[in-house]
N, C-alpha and C positions, 0 to 999 in steps of 0.2 A: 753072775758077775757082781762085784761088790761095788756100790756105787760110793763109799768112803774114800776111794783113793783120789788123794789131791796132786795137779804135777802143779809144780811149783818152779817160777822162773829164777834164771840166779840171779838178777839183782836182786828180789826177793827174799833170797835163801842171804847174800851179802848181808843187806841191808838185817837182818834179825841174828845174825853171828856178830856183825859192829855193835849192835845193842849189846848182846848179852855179854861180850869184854868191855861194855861201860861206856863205847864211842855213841856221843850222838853229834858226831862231825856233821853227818848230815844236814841235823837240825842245825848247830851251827852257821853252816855254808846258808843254809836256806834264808837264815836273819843276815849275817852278811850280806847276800846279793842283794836281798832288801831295803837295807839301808842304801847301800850303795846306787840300789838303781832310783831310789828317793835323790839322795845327792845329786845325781846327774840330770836327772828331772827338773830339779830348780835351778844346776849351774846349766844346763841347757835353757831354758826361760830365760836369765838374765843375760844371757848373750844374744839371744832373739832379743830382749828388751836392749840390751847396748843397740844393735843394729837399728832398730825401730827411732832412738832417738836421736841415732845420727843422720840420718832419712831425712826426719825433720827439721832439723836444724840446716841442712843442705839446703832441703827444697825452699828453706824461710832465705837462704844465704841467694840461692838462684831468683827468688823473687824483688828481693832486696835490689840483686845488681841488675834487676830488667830498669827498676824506676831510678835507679841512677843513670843506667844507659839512657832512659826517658827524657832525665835533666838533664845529662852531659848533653844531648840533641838537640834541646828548649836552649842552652846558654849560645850551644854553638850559631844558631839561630839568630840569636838575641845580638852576640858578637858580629857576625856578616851583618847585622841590620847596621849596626854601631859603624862599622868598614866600612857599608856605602853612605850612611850620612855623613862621615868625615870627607871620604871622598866627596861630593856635592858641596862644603864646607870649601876645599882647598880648591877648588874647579871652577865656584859661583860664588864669588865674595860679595855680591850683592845681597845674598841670602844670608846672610851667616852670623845672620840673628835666629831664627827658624830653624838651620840646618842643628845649631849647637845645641840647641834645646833637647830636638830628636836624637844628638850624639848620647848626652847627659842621659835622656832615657835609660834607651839602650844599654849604657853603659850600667845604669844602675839595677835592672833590670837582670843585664847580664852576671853582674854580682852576686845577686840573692839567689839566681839557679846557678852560679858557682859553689857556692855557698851548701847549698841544698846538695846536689852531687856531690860532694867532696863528703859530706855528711852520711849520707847513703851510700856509699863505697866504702866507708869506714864500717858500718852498721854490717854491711853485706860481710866485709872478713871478718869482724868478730862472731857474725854466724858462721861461716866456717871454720872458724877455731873452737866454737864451738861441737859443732860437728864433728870434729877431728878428737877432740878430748871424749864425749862419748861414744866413738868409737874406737877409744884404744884400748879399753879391757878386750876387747873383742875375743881378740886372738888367744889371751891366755885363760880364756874361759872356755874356745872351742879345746886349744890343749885339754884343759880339765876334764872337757866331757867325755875326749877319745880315751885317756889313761883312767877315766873311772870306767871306761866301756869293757876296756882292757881286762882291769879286772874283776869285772863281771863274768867274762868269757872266763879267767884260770880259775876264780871259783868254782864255774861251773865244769870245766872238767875235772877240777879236784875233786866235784862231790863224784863225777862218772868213774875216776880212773883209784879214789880213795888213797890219792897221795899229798901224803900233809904238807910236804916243801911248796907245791905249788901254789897252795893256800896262804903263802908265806910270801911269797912273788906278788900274788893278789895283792895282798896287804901292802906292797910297797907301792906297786901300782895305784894302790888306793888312796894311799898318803900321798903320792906324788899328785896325783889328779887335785886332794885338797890343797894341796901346798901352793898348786898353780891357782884354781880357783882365790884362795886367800890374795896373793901377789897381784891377783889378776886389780885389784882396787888400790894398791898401792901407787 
C-alpha cells in the first residue's frame, strides 16, 4: 500500500481553491470578527460600568434618605415636645414663665432638624438623579453589544457558507452596533 495518499476534507479542499482565485475572505472575516469581538468587549464593560455607577449613586441616595428619615423623626419629636409645653402654657398660667422658655427651645430645636431634613432630602434626590443619568446610557450600550454579537454570528457563517452579501449585513450590523454605542453618550 502506498502511504502518500492524503484524504483531504472539503473545507480544506475550499479553503485552498479560495486562495488560489486570490480570495482571502477568510482572513478577512477572521480580522473582522476580531475587531468586532474587541468592540463589544469594551462596549460590554462600559455598560457593566454605567450599571455599577448607578448602584452607587442609588445606595448613596438610599442612605441619604434613612438620615433624613432619622431628622424628619428627631424634629417630629422636638415639635410634640413644643405641643405639650404650649399646652402646660395655655392650661397653667402660673408657669408660663418656664413653660415659654421650654416652647422657645423646642421650637428652635425643632427648626434646625427641620432644616437639616429638608437638606438631606434634597441631597438624597440629587443622588438619585444622579443615579438615573448614569444609568441611562445603559440600554443603548446593551443594544450595541447585541447588534455587534449579531454580527459576529453572519460573519462567521459568511466565513462557513462563503457568501460575500452576508458579510455585508455583518457590516451593517456592525455599524449599527457602533452607531448605538456612539448615541449611547449623547
Amino acid at each position: 500500500m502506498d502511504d502518500d495518499f492524503e484524504v483531504r476534507g472539503l473545507h480544506e479542499q475550499l479553503a485552498e481553491e479560495r486562495a488560489e482565485q486570490g480570495f482571502a475572505l477568510d482572513q478577512r472575516i477572521a480580522l473582522f470578527t476580531a475587531v468586532l469581538a474587541t468592540l463589544a468587549a469594551v462596549t460590554s464593560f462600559l455598560g457593566g460600568h454605567t450599571q455599577n455607577e448607578a448602584l452607587l449613586h442609588k445606595n448613596e441616595a438610599v442612605l441619604i434618605k434613612a438620615q433624613a428619615s432619622d431628622a424628619w423623626g428627631y424634629y417630629q419629636a422636638e415639635d410634640l415636645k413644643r405641643h405639650l409645653a404650649q399646652m402646660e402654657v395655655d392650661l397653667d398660667p402660673a408657669r408660663v414663665g418656664a413653660h415659654r422658655a421650654d416652647v422657645a427651645r423646642y421650637q428652635a430645636r425643632g427648626a434646625g432638624l427641620k432644616a437639616q431634613a429638608t437638606a438631606l432630602d434634597r441631597q438624597s434626590a440629587a443622588a438619585n438623579a444622579e443615579s438615573d443619568e448614569a444609568l441611562r446610557p445603559h440600554t443603548m450600550l446593551a443594544l450595541a453589544v447585541t447588534a455587534l454579537q449579531v454580527a459576529i454570528a453572519l460573519a462567521s457563517i459568511t466565513a462557513l457558507t462563503g457568501r460575500r452579501w452576508l458579510l455585508w449585513v455583518a457590516g451593517a450590523a456592525a455599524l449599527a452596533g457602533a452607531l448605538l454605542a456612539g448615541l449611547a453618550w449623547l
